[in-house]
Backbone as a chain_set.jsonl record, in Angstrom:
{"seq": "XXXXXXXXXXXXXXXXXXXXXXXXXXXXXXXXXXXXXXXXXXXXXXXXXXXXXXXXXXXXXXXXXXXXXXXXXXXXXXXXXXXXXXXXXXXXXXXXXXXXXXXXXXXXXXXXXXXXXXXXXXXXXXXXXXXXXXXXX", "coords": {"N": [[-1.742, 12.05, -37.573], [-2.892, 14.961, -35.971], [-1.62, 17.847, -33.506], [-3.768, 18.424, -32.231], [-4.702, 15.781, -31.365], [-3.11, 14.189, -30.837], [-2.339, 15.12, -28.584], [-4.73, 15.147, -27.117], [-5.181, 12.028, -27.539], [-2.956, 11.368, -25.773], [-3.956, 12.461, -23.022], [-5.709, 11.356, -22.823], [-5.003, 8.707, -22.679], [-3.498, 8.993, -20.247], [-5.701, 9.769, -18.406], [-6.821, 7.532, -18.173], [-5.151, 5.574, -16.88], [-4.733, 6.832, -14.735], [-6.986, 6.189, -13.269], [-7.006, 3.329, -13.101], [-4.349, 3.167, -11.613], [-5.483, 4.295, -9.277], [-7.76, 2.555, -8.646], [-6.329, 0.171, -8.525], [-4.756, 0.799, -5.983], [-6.639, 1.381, -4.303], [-7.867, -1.567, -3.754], [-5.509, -2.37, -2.623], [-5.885, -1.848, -0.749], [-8.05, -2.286, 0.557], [-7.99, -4.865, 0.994], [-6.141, -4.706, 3.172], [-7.709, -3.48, 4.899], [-9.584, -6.122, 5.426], [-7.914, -7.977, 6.013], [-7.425, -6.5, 8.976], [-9.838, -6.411, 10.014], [-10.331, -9.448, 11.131], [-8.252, -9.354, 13.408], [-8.015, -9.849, 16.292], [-9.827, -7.938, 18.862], [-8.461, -6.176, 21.745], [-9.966, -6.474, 24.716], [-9.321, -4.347, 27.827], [-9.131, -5.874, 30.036], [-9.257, -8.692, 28.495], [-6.166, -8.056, 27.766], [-5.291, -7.899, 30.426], [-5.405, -10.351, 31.404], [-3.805, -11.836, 29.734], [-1.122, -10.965, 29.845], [-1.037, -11.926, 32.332], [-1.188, -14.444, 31.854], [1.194, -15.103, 30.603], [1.014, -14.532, 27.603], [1.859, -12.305, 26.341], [5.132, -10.877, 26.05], [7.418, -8.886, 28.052], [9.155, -6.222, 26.148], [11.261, -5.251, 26.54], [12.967, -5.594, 30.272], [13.665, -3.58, 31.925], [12.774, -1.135, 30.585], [14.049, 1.274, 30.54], [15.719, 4.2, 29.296], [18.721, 6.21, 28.579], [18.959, 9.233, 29.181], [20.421, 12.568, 28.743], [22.459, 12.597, 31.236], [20.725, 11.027, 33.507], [18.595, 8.589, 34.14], [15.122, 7.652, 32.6], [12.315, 6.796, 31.989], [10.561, 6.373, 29.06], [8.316, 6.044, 26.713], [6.348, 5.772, 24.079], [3.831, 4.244, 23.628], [2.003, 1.404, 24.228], [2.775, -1.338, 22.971], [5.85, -0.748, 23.212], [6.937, -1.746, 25.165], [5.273, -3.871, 25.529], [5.555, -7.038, 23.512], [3.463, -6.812, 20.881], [2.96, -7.915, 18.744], [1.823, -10.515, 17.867], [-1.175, -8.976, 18.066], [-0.689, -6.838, 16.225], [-1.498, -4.388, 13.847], [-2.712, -4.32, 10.595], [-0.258, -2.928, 8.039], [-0.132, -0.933, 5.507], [1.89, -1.116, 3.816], [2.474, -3.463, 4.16], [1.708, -5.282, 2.115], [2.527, -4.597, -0.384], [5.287, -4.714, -2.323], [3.615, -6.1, -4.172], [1.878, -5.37, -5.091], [3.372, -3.023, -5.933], [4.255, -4.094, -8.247], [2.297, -4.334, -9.33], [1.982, -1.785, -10.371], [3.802, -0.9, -11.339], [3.388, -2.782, -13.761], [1.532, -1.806, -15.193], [2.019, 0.944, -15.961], [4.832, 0.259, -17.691], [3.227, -0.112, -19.652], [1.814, 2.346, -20.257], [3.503, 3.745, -21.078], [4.592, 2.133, -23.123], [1.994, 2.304, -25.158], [2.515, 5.08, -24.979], [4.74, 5.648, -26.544], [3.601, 4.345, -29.022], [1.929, 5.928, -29.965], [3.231, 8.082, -30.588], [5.101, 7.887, -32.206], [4.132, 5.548, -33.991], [1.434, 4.539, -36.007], [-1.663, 5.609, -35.956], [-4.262, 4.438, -35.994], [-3.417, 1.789, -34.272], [-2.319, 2.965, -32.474], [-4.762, 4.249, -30.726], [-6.645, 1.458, -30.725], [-4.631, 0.589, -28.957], [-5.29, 1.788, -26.745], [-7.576, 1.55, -25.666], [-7.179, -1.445, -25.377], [-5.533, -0.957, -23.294], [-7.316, 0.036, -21.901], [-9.746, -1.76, -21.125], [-7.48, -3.966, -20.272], [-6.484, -6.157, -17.013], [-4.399, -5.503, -14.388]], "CA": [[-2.377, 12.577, -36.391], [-2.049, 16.065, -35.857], [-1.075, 18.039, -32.386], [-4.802, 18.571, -31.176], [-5.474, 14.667, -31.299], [-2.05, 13.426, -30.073], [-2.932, 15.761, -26.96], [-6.253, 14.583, -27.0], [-4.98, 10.784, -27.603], [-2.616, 10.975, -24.081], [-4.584, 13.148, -22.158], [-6.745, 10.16, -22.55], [-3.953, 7.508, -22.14], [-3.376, 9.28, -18.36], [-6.947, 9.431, -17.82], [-6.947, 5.468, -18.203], [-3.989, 4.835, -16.319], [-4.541, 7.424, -13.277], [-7.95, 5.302, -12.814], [-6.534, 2.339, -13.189], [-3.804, 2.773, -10.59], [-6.57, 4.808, -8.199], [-7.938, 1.317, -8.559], [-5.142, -0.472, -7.781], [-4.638, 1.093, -4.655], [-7.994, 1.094, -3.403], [-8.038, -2.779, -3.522], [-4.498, -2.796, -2.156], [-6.474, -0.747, 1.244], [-9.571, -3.108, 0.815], [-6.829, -6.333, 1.289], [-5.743, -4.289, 4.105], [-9.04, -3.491, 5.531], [-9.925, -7.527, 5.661], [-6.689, -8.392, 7.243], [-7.567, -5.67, 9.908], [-11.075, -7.075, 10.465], [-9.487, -10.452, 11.315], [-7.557, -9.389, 13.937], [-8.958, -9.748, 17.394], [-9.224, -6.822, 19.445], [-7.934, -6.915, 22.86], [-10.238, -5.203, 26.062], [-8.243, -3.816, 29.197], [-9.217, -7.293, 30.645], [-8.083, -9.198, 28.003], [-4.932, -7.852, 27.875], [-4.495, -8.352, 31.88], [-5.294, -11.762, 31.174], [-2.745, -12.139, 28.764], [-0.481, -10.552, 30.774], [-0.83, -12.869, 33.831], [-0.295, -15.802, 31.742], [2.346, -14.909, 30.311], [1.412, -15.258, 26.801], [2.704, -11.166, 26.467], [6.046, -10.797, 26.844], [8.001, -7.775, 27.904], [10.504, -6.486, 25.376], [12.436, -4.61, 27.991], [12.955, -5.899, 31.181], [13.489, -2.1, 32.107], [12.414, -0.005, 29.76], [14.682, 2.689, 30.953], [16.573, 5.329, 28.259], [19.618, 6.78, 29.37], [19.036, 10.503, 28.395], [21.665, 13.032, 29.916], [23.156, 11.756, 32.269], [20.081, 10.605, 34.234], [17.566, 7.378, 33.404], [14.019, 8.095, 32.557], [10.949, 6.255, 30.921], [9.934, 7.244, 27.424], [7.235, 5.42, 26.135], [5.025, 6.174, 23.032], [2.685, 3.321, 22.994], [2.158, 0.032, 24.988], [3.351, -1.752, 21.981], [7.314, -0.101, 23.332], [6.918, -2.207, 26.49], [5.181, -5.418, 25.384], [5.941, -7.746, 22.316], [2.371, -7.339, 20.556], [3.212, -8.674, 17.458], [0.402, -11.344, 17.531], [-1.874, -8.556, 17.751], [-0.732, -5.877, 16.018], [-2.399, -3.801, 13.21], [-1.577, -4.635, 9.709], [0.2, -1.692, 7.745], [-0.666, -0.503, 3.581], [2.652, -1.438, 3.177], [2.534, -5.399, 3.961], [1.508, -5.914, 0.375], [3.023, -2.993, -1.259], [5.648, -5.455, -3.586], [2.731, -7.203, -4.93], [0.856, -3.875, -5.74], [4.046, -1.857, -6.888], [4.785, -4.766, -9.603], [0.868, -4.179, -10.32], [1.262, -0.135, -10.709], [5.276, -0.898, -12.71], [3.308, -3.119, -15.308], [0.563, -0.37, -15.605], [3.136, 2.082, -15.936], [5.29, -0.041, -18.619], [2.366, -0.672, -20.428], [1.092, 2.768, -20.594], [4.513, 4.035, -22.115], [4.693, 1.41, -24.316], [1.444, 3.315, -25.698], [2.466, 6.335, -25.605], [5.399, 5.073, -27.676], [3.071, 3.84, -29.994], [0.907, 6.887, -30.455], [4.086, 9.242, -30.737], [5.751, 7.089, -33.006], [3.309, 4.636, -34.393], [0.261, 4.844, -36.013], [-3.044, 6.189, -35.176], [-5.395, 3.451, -35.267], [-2.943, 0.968, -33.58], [-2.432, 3.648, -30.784], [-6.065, 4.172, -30.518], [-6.896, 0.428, -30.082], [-3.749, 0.142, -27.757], [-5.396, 3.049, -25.236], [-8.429, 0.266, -25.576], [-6.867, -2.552, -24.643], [-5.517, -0.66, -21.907], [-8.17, 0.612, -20.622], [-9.956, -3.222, -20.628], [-6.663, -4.949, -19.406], [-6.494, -6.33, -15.82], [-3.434, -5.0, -13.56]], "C": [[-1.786, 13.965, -36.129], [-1.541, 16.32, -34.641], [-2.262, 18.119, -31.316], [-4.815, 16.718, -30.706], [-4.108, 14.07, -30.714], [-2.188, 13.875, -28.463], [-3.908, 14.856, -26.568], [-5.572, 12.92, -26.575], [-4.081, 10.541, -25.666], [-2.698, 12.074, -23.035], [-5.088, 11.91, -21.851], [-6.182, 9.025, -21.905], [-4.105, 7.893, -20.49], [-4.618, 9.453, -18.016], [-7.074, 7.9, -17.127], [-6.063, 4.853, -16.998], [-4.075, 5.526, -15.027], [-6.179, 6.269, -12.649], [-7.755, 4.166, -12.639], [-5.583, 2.07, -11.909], [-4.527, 3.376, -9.042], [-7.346, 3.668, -7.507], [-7.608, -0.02, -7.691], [-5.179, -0.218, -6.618], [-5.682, 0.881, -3.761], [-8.373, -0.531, -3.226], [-6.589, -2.918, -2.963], [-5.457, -2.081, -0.28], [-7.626, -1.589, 1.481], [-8.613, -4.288, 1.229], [-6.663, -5.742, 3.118], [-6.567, -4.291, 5.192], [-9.087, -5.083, 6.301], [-9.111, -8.015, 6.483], [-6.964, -7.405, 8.76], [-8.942, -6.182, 10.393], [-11.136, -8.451, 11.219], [-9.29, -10.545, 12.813], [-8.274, -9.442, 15.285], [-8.529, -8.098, 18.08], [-9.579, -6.708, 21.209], [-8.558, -5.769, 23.976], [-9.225, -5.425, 27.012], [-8.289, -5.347, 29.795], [-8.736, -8.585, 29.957], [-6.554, -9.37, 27.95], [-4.411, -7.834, 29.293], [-4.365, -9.627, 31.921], [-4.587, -12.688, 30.783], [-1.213, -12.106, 29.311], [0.008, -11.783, 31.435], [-0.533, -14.496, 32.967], [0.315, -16.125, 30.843], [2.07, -15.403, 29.065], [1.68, -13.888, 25.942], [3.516, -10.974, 27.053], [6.188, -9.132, 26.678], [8.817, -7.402, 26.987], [11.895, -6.245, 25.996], [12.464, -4.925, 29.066], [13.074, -4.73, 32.042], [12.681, -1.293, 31.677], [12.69, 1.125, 30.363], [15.616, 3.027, 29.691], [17.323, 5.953, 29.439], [19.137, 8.197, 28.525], [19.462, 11.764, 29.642], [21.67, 13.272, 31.092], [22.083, 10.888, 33.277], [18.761, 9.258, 33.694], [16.284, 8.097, 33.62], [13.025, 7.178, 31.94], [10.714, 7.072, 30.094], [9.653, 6.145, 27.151], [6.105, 5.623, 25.596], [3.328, 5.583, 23.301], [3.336, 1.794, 24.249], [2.976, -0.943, 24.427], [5.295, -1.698, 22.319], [7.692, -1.106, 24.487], [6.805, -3.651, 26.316], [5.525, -6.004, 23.931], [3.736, -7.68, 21.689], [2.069, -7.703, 19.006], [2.012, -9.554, 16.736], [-0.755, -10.558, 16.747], [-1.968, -7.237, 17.302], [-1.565, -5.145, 14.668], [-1.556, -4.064, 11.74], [-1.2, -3.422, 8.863], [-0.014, -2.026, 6.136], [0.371, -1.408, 3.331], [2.814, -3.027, 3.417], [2.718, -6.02, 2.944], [2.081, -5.38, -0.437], [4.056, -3.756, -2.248], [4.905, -5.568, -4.146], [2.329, -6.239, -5.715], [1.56, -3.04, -6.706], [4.243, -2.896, -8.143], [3.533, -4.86, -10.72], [1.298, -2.574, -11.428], [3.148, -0.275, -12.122], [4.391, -1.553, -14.011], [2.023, -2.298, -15.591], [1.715, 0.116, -16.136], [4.226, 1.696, -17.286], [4.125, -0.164, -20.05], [1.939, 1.053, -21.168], [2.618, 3.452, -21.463], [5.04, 3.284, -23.362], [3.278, 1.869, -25.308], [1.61, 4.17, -25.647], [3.766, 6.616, -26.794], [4.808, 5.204, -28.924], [1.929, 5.434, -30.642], [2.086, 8.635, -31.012], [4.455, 8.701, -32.286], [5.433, 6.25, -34.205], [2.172, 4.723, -35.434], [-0.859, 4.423, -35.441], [-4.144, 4.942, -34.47], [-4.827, 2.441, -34.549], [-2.838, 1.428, -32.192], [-3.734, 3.501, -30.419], [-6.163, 2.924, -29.644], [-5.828, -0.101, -29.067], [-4.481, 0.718, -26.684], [-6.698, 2.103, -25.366], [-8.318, -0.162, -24.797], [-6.106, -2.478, -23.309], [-6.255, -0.478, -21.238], [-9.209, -1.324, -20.166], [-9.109, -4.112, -20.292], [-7.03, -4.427, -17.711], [-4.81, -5.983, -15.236], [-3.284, -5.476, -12.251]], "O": [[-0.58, 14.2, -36.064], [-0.905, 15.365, -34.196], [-2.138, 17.992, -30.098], [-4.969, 16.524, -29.5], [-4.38, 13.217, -29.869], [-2.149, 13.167, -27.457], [-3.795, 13.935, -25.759], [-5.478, 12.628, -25.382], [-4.47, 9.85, -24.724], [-1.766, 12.499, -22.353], [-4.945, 11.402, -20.739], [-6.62, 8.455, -20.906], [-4.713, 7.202, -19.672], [-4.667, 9.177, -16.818], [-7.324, 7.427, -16.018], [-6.318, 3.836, -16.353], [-3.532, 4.938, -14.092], [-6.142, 5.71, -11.553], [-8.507, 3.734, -11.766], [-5.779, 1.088, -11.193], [-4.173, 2.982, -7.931], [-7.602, 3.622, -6.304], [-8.113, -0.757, -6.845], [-5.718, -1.096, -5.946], [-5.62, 0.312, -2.671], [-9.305, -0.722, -2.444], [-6.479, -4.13, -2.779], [-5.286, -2.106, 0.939], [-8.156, -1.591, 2.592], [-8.872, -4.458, 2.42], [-7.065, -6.393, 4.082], [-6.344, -4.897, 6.24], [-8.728, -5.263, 7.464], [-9.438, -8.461, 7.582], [-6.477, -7.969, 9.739], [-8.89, -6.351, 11.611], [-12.089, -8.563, 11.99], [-9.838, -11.405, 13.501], [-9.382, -8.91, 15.218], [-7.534, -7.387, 17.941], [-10.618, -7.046, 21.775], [-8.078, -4.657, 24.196], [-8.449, -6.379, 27.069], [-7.195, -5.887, 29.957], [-8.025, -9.418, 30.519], [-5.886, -10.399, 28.048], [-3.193, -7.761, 29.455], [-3.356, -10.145, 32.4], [-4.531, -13.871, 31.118], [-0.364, -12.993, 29.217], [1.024, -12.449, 31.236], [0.156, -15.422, 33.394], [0.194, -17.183, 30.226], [2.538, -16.52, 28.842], [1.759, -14.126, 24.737], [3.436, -10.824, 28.272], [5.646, -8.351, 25.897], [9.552, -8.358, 26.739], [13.018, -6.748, 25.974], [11.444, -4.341, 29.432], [12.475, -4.894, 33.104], [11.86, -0.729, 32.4], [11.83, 1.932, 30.716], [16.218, 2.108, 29.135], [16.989, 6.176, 30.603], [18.981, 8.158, 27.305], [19.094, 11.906, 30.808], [21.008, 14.014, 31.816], [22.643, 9.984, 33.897], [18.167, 9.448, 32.632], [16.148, 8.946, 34.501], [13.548, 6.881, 30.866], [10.644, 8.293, 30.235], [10.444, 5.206, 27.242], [5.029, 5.686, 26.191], [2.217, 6.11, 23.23], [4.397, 1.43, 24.756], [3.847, -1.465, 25.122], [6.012, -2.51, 21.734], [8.899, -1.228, 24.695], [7.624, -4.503, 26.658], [5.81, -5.11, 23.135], [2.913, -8.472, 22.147], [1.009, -7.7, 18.381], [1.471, -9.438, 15.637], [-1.254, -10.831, 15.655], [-2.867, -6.472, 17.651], [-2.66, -5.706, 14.627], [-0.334, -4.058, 11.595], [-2.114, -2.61, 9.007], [-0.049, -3.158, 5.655], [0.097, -2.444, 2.725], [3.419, -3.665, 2.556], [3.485, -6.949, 2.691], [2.083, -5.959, -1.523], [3.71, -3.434, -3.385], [5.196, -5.061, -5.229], [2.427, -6.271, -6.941], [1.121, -2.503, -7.722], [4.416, -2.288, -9.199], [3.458, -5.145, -11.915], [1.061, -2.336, -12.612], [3.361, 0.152, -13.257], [4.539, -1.066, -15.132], [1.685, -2.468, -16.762], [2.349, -0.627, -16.885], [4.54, 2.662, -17.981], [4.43, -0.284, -21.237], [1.764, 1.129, -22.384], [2.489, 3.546, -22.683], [5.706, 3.711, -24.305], [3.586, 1.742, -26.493], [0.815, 4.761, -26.379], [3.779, 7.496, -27.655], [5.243, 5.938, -29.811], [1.397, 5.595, -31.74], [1.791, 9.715, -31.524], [4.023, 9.2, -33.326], [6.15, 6.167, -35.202], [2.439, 5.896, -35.695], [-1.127, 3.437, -34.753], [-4.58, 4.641, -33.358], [-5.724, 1.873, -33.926], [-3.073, 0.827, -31.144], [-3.947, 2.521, -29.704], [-5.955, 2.904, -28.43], [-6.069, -1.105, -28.397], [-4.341, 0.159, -25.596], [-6.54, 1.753, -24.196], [-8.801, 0.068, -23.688], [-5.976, -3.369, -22.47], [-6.177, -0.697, -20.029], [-9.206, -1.845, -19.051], [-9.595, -5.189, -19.949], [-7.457, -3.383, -17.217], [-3.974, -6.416, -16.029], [-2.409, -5.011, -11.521]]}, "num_chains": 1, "name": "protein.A"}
């Protein structure tokens, strides 16, 4: 194999493998999505409701910051005040083990072809950048 076609050969390899984990991710945000669809979502009246019977707690019984020398409220988000845990929003990263051990055996896989195409021969690399591109991740 000369130098155009080894180019050529993992140009192609990272073609395979940037789609592949583009992939990946986009079903790690579709998981995400579904879990977010799920979740109830809470009107102003709800959440007084909730409130009053007590099945939102406070986290702070204050929620005062000492900041110099004098106390003050600082508060981002309602979320700082009450426990909303139940109903909070779910984050990319929830799943993100599951996904990174997807995008590591991509990632081992595709260096173990490019191994093979440096190192190896041609038609074995070839049908490796294949069977990568039709393996599941």
């Amino acid at each position: 194999m000369n130098r155009t076609q080894l180019n050529y050969a993992v140009q192609r390899l990272t073609e395979v493998a940037s789609r592949k984990a583009i992939a990946i991710r986009a079903e790690q945000k579709a998981e995400c999505e579904k879990r977010l669809a799920k979740l109830p979502v809470l009107t102003a009246a709800e959440f007084l409701r909730l409130i009053k019977g007590d099945k939102i707690k406070l986290k702070s019984p204050t929620g005062l910051v000492q900041s110099s020398g004098y106390y003050r409220r600082e508060f981002a988000d309602i979320s700082d005040i009450f426990d909303m845990s139940a109903y909070s929003r779910p984050n990319d990263n929830d799943d993100a083990p599951e996904y990174a051990k997807r995008i590591e055996a991509l990632n081992n896989a595709v260096e173990s072809t490019k191994d093979q195409l440096v190192l190896g021969d041609e038609k074995a690399a070839l049908a490796s950048i294949e069977k990568l591109a039709k393996q599941k991740f």
